[in-house]
Backbone bond lengths (Angstrom), bond angles and torsions (degrees), N, CA, C in turn:
res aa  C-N    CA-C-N  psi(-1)  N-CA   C-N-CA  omega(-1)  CA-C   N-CA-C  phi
1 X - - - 1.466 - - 1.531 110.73 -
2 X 1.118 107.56 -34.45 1.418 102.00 -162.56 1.951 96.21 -103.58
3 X 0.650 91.78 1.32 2.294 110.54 169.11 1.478 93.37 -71.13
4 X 1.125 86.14 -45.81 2.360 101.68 -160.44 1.471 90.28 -77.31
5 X 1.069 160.38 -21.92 1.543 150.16 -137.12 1.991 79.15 -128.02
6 X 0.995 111.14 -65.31 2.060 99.86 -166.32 1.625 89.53 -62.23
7 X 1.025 129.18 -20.70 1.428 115.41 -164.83 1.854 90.37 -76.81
8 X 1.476 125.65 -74.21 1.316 123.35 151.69 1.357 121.26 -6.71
9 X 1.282 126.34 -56.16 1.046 113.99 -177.75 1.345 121.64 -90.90
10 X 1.052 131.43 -11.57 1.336 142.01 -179.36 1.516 106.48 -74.57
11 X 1.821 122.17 -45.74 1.197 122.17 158.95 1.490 119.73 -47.74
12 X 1.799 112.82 -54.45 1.090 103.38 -172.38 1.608 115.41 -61.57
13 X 1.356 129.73 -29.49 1.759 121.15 171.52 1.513 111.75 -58.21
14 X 1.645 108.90 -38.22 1.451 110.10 177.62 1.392 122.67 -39.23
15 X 1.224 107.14 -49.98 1.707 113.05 169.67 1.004 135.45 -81.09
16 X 1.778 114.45 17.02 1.843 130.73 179.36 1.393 104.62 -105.06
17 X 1.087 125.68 120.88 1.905 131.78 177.53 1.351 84.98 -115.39
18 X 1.879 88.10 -170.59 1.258 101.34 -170.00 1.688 81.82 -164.77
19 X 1.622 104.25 144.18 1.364 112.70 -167.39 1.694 95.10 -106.81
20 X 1.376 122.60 123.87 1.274 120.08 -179.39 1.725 112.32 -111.29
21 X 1.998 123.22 144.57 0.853 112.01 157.91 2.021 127.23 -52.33
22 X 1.274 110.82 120.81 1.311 85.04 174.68 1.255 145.76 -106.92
23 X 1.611 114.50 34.84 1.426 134.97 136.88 1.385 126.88 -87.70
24 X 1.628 120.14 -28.75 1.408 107.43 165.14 1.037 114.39 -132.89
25 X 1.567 120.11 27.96 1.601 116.50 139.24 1.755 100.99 66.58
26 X 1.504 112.28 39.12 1.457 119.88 169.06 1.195 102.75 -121.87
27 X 1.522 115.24 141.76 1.676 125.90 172.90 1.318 119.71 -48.53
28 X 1.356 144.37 132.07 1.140 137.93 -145.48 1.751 96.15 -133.49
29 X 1.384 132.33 83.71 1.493 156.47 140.31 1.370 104.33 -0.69
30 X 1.361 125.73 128.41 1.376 126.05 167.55 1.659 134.94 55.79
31 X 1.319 86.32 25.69 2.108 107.91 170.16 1.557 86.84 -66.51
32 X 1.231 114.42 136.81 1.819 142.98 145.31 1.635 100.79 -64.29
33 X 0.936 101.79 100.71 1.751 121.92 159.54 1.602 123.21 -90.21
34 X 0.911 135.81 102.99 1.965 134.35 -159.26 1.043 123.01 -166.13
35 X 1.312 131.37 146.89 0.890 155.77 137.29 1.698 142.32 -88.44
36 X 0.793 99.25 74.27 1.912 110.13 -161.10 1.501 98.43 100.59
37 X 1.301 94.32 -142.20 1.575 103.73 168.77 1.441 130.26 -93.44
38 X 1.867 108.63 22.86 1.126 132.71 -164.23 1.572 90.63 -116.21
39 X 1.343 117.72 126.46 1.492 136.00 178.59 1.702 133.84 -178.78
40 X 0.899 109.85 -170.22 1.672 121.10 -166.72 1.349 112.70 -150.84
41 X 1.344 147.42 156.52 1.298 164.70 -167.00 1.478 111.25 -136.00
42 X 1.749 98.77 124.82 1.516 89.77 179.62 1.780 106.14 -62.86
43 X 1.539 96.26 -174.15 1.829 117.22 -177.63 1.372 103.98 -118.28
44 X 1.104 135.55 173.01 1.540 151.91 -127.26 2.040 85.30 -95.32
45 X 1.409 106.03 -21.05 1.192 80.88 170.15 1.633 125.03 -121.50
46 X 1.356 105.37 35.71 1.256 127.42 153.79 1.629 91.62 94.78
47 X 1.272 143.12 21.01 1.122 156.81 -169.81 1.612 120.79 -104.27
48 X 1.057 132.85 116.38 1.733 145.24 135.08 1.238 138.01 -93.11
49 X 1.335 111.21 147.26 1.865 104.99 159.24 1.720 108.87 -96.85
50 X 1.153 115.06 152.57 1.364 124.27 161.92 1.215 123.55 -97.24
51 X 1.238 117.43 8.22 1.797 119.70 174.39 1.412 114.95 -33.37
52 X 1.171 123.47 -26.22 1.241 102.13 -167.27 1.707 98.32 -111.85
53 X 1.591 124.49 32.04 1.130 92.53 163.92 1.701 94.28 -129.13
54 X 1.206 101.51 -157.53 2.278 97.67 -157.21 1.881 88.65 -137.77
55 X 1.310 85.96 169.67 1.302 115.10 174.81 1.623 94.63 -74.30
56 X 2.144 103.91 130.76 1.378 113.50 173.88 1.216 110.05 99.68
57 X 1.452 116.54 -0.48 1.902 127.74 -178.05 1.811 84.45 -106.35
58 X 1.591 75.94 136.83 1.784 93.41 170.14 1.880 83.37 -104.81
59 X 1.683 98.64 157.82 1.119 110.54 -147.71 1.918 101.30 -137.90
60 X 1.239 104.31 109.25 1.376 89.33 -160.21 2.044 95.17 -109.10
61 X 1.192 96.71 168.07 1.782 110.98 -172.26 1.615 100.05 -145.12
62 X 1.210 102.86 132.90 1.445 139.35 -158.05 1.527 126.10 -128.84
63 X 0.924 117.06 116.47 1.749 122.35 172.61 1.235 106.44 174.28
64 X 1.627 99.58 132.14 1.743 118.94 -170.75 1.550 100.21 -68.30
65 X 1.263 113.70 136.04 1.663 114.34 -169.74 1.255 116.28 108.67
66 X 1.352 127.14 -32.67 1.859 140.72 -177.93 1.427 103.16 -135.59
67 X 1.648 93.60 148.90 1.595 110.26 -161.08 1.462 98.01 -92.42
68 X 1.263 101.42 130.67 1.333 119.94 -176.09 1.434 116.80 -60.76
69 X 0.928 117.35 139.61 1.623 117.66 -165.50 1.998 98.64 -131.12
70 X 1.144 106.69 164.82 1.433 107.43 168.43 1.694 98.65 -149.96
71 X 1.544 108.27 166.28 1.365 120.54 -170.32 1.320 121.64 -142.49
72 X 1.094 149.50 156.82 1.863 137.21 176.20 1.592 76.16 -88.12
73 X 1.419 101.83 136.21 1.995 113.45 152.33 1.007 104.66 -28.56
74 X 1.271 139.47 -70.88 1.653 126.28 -156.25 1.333 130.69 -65.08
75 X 1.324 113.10 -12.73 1.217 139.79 174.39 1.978 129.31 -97.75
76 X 1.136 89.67 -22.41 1.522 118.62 144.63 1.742 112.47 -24.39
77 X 1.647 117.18 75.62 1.941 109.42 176.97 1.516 104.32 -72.87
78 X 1.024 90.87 169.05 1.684 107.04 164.36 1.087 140.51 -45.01
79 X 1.582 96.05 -24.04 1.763 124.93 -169.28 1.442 107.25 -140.23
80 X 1.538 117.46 106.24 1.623 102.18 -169.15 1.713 84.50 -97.34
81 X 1.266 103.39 154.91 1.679 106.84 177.84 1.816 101.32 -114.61
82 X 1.487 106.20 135.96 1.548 113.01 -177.06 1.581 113.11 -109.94
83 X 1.057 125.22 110.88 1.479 120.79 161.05 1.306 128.73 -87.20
84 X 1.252 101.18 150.38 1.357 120.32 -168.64 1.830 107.49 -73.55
85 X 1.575 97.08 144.08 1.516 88.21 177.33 1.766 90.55 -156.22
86 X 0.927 91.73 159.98 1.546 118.94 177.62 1.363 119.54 -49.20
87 X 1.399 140.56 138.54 0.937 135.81 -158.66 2.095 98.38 -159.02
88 X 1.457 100.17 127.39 1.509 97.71 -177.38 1.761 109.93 -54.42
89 X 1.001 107.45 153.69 1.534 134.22 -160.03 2.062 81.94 -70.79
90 X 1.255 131.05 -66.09 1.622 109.35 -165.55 1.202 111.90 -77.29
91 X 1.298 119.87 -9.18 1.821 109.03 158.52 1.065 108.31 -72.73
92 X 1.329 146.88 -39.06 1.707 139.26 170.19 1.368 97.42 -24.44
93 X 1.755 111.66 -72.33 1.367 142.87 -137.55 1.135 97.32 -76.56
94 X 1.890 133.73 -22.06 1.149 125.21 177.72 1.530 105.29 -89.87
95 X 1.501 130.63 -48.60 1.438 136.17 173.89 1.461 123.94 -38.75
96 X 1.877 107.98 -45.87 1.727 120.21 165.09 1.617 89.76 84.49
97 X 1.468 102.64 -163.85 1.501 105.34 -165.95 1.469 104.93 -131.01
98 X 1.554 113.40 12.97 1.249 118.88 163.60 1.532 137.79 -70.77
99 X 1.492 124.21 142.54 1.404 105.68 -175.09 1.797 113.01 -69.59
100 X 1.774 93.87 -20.42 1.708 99.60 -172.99 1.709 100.43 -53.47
101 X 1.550 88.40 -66.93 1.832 104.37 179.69 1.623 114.32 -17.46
102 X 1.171 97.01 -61.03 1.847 128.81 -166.77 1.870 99.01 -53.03
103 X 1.459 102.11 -49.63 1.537 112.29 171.87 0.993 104.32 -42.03
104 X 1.451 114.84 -81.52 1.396 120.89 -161.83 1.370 117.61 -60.31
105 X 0.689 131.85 0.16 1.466 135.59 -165.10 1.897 97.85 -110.18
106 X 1.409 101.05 -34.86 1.882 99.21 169.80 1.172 108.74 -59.10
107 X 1.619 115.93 -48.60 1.155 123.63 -154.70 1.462 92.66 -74.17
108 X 1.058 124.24 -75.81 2.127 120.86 175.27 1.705 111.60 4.94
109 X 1.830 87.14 -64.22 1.827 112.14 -162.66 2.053 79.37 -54.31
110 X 0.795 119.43 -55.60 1.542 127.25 -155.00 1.875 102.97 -44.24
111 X 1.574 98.18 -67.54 1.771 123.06 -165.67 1.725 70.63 -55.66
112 X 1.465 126.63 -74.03 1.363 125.99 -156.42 1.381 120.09 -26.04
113 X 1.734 110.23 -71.54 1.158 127.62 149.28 1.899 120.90 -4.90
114 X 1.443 94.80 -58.42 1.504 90.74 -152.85 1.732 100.18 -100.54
115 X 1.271 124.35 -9.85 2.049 113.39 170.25 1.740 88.08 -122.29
116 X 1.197 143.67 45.77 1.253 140.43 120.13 1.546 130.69 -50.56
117 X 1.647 93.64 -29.94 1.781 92.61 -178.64 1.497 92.62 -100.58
118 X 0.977 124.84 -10.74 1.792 137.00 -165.84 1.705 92.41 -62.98
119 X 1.581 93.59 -68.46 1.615 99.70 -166.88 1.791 129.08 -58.55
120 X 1.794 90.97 -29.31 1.892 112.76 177.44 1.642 92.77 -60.75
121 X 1.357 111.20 -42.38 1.675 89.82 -173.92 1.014 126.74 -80.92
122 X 1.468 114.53 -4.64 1.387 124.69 175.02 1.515 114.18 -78.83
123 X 1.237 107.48 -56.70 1.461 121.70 172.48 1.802 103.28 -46.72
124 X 1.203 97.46 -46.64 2.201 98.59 170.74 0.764 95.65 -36.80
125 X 1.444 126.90 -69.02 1.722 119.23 -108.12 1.483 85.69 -103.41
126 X 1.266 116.56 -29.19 2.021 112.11 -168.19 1.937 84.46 -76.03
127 X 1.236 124.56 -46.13 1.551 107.06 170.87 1.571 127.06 -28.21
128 X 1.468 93.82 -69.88 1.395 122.01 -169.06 2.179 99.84 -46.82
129 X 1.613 104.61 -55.09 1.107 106.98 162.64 1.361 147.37 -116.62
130 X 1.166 97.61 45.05 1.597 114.53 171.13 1.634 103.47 -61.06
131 X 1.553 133.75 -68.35 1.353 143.99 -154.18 1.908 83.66 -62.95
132 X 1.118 120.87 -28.26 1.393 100.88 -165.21 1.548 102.48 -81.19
133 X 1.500 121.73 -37.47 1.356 137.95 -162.24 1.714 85.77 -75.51
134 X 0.864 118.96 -25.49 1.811 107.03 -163.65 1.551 98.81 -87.79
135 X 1.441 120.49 -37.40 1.135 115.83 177.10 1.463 130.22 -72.99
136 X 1.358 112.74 -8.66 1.146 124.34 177.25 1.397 118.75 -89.90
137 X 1.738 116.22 -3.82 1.402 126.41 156.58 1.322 108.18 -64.27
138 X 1.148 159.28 24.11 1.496 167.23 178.70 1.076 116.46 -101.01
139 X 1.942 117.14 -29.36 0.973 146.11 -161.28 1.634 106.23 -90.06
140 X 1.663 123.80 139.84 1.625 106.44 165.68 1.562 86.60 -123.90
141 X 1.525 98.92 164.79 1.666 117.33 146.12 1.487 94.75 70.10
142 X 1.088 117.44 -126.81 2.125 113.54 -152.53 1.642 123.82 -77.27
143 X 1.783 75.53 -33.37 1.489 121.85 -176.37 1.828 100.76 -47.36
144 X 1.379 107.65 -68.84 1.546 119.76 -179.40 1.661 102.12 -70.34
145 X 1.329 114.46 -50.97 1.884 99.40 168.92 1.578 111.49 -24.91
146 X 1.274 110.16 -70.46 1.341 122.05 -142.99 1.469 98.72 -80.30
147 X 1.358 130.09 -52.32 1.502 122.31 146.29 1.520 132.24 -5.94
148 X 1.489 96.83 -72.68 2.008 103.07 173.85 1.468 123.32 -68.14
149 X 1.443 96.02 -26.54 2.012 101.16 177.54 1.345 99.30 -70.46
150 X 1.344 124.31 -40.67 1.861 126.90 -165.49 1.932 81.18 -64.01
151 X 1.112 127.87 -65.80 1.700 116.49 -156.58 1.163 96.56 -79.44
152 X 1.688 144.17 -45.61 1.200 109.65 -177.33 1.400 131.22 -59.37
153 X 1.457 114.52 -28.01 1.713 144.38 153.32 1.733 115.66 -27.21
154 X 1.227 81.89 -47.61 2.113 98.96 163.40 1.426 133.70 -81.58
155 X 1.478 98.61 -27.36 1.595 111.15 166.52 1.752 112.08 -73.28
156 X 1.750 102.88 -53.13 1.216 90.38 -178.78 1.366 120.77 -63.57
157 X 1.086 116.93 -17.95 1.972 118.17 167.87 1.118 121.01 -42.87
158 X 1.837 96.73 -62.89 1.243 102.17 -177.75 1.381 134.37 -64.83
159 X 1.061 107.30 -14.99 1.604 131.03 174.56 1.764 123.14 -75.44
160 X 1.144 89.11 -37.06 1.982 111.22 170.23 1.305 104.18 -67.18
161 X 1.758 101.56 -58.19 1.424 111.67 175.09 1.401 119.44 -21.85
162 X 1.404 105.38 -70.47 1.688 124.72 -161.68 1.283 89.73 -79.38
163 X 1.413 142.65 -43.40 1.408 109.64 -149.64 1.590 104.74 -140.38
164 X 1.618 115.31 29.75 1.439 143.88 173.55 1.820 84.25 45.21
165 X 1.325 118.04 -165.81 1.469 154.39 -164.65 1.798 98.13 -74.99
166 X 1.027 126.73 -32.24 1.543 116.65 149.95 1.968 138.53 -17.61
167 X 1.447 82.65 -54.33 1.625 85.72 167.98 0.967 105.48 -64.25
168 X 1.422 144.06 -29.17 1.575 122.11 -174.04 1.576 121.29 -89.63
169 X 1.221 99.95 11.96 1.553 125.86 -171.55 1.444 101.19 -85.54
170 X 1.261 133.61 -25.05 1.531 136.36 -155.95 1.136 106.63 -51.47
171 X 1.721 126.22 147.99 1.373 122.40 175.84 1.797 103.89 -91.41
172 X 0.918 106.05 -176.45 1.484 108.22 -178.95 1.904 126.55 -63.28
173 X 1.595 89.04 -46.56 1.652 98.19 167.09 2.033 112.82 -60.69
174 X 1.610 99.99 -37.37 1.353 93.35 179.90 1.484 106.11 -71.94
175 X 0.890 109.30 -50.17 1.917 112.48 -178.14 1.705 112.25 -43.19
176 X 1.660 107.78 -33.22 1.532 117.64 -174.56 1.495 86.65 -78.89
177 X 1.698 141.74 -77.12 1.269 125.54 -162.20 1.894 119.31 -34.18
178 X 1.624 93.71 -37.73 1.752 103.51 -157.75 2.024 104.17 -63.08
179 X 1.768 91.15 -14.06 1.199 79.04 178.32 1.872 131.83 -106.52
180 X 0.934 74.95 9.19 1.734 115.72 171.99 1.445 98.25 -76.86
181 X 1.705 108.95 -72.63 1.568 107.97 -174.52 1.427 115.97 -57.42
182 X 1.809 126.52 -46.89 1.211 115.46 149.49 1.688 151.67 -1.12
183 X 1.658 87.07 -60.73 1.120 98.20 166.24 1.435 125.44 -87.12
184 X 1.573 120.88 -14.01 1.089 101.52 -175.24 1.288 92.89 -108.30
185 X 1.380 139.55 22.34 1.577 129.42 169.56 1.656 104.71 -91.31
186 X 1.679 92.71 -34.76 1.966 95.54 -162.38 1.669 102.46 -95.87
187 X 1.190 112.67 0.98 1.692 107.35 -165.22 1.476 118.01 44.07
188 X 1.537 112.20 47.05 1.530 114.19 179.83 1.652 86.15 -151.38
189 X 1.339 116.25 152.46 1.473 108.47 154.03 1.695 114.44 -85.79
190 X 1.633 97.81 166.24 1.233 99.14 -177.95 1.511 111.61 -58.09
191 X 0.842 142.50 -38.29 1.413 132.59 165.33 1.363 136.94 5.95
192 X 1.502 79.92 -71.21 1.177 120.47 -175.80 1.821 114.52 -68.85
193 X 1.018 99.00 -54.52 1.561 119.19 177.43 1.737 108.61 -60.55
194 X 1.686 92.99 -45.83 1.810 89.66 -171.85 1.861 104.61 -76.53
195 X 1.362 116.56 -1.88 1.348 137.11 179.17 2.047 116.79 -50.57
196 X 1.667 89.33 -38.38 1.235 121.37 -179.78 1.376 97.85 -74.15
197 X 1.648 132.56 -56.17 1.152 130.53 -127.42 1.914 102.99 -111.22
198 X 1.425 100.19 -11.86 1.712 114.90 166.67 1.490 110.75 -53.10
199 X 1.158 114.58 111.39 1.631 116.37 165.73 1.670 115.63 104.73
200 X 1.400 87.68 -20.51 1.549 89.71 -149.71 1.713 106.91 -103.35
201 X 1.116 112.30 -24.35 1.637 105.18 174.11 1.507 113.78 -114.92
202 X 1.183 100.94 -177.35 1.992 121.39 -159.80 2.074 87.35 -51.81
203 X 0.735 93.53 154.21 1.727 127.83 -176.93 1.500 79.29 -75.06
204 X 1.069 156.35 -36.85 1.525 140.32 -161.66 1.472 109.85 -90.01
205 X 1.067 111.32 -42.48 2.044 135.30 -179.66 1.744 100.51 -64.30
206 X 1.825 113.05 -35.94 0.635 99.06 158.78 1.415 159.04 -51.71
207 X 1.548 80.71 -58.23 2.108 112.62 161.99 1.591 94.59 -43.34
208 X 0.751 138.86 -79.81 1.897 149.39 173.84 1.791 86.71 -9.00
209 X 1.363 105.99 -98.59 1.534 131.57 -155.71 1.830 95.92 -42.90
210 X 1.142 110.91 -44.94 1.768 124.21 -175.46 1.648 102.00 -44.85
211 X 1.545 92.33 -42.68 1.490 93.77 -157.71 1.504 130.16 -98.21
212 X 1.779 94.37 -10.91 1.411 115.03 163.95 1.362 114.74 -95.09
213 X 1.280 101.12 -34.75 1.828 94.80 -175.76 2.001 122.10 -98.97
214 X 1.612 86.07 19.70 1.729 96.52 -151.98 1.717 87.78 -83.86
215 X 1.173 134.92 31.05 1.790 116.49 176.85 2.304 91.01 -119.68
216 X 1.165 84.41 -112.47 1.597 79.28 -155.26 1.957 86.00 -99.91
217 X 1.928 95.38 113.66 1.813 92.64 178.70 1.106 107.23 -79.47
218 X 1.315 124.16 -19.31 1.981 119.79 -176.66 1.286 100.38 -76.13
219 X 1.036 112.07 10.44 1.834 87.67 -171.07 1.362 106.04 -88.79
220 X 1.902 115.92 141.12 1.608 132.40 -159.03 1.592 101.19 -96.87
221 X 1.065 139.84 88.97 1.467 126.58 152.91 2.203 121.08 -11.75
222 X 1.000 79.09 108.81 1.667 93.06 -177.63 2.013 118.44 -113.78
223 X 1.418 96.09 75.27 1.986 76.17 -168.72 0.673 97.28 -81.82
224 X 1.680 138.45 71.13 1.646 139.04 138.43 1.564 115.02 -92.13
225 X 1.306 102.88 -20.25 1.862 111.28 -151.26 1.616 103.92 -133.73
226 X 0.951 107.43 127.60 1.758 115.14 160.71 1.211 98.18 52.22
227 X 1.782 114.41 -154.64 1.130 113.32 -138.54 1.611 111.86 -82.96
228 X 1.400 104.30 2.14 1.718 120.33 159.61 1.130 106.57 -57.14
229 X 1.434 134.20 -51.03 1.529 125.79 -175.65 1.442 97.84 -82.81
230 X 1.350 153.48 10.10 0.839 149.80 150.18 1.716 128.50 -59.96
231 X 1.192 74.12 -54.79 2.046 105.07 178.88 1.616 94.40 -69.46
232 X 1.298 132.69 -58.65 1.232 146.51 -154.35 1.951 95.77 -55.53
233 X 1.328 97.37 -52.00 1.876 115.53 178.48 1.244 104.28 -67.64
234 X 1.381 138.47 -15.00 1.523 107.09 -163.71 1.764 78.86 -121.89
235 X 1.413 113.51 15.65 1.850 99.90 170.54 0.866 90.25 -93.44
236 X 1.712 122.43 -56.12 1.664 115.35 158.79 1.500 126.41 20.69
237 X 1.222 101.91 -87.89 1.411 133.24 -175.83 1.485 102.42 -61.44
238 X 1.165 115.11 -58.09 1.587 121.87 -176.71 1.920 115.22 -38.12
239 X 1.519 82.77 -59.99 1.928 91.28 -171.53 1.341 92.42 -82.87
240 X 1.606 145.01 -15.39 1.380 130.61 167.56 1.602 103.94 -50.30
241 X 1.344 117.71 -84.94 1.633 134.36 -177.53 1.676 87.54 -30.30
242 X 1.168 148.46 -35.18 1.151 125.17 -145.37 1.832 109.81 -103.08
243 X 1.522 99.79 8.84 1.816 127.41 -137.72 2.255 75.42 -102.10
């Protein structure tokens, strides 16, 4: 029994790293550890477990200031080493030199991370059916009701489809980014977009749309300013790794 417990535990350390500076070899606090939108954050002493990810996951590591690196799981050492890399002068100036700042700014990369693919499918799918949605302005009275519920009825499928009952899970900060990305995927604000989607689909798609798009829908995506140029840098990074 107690053979079986060090054996247990010996696995469980197996899957604890530790993300190191690698010029001065200090633990490095609040690295994004992930896989999709599935991940962990080191702890104050630069430490994670990976339990929850598997053999065959490429494994990516994150923190504004060091160049992002990724890894297959199995290859994953004990000690990931982070280098330093360059970073434009008003993202410094927006991040500050606080550890709070520094938090929040993981956490951003994080929500970012995870309704980035949320919004591309949105921006798809209103592509894919825009010519149908436009033609159905031809339509008055029940005729056009019953029209837009049948395609929005198909969007929300497709959307469940790809990303099961999760999307409706979003917390509020993620629901506020998605509408940021929205706008800057569709070149419309959500407003506008959720304009289409008022009245017209299942009472549940609704609850969804209510709850992501329920803060300010006019609002224009700007990656010149604040935490838009924030988001704007860590997509940056996103479609770089993906290059």
């Amino acid at each position: 029994m107690i053979f079986i417990f060090f054996i247990l535990l010996s696995l469980a350390s197996a899957q604890t790293i530790t993300l190191v500076d690698f010029q001065t070899k200090t633990p490095i606090e609040n690295v994004n550890v992930f896989v999709g939108d599935n991940g962990t954050t080191t702890d104050s002493y630069g430490s994670c477990n990976l339990g929850k990810f598997n053999n065959g996951d490429t494994v990516t590591f994150s923190m504004i200031g060091y160049r992002t690196i990724t890894l297959p799981f199995s290859d994953v050492p004990g000690i990931v080493y982070l280098k330093n890399d360059a970073i434009p002068m008003d993202i410094v100036n927006i991040i500050g030199k606080s550890s709070k700042s520094k938090r929040r700014y993981s956490r951003l990369e994080r929500n970012v991370r995870k309704v980035y693919p949320y919004a591309k499918k949105i921006s798809d799918l209103l592509a894919q059916y825009s010519s149908i949605i436009d033609s159905i302005e031809q339509y008055s009275g029940i005729m056009r009701y019953q029209k837009k519920r049948k395609i929005f009825s198909k969007i929300e499928e497709e959307l469940i489809s790809d990303y099961g009952y999760s999307i409706k899970k979003l917390t509020k900060s993620q629901g506020r980014i998605l509408i940021r990305l929205v706008d800057r995927e569709t070149s419309k604000t959500s407003y506008n977009v959720i304009k289409d989607f008022r009245n017209i689909v299942s009472a549940s798609f609704w609850q969804l749309t209510a709850r992501v798009f329920g803060h300010n829908l006019r609002s224009i995506y700007n990656p010149e300013k604040g935490e838009d140029r924030m988001i704007e840098y860590f997509i940056n990074i996103i479609e770089n790794n993906r290059r």
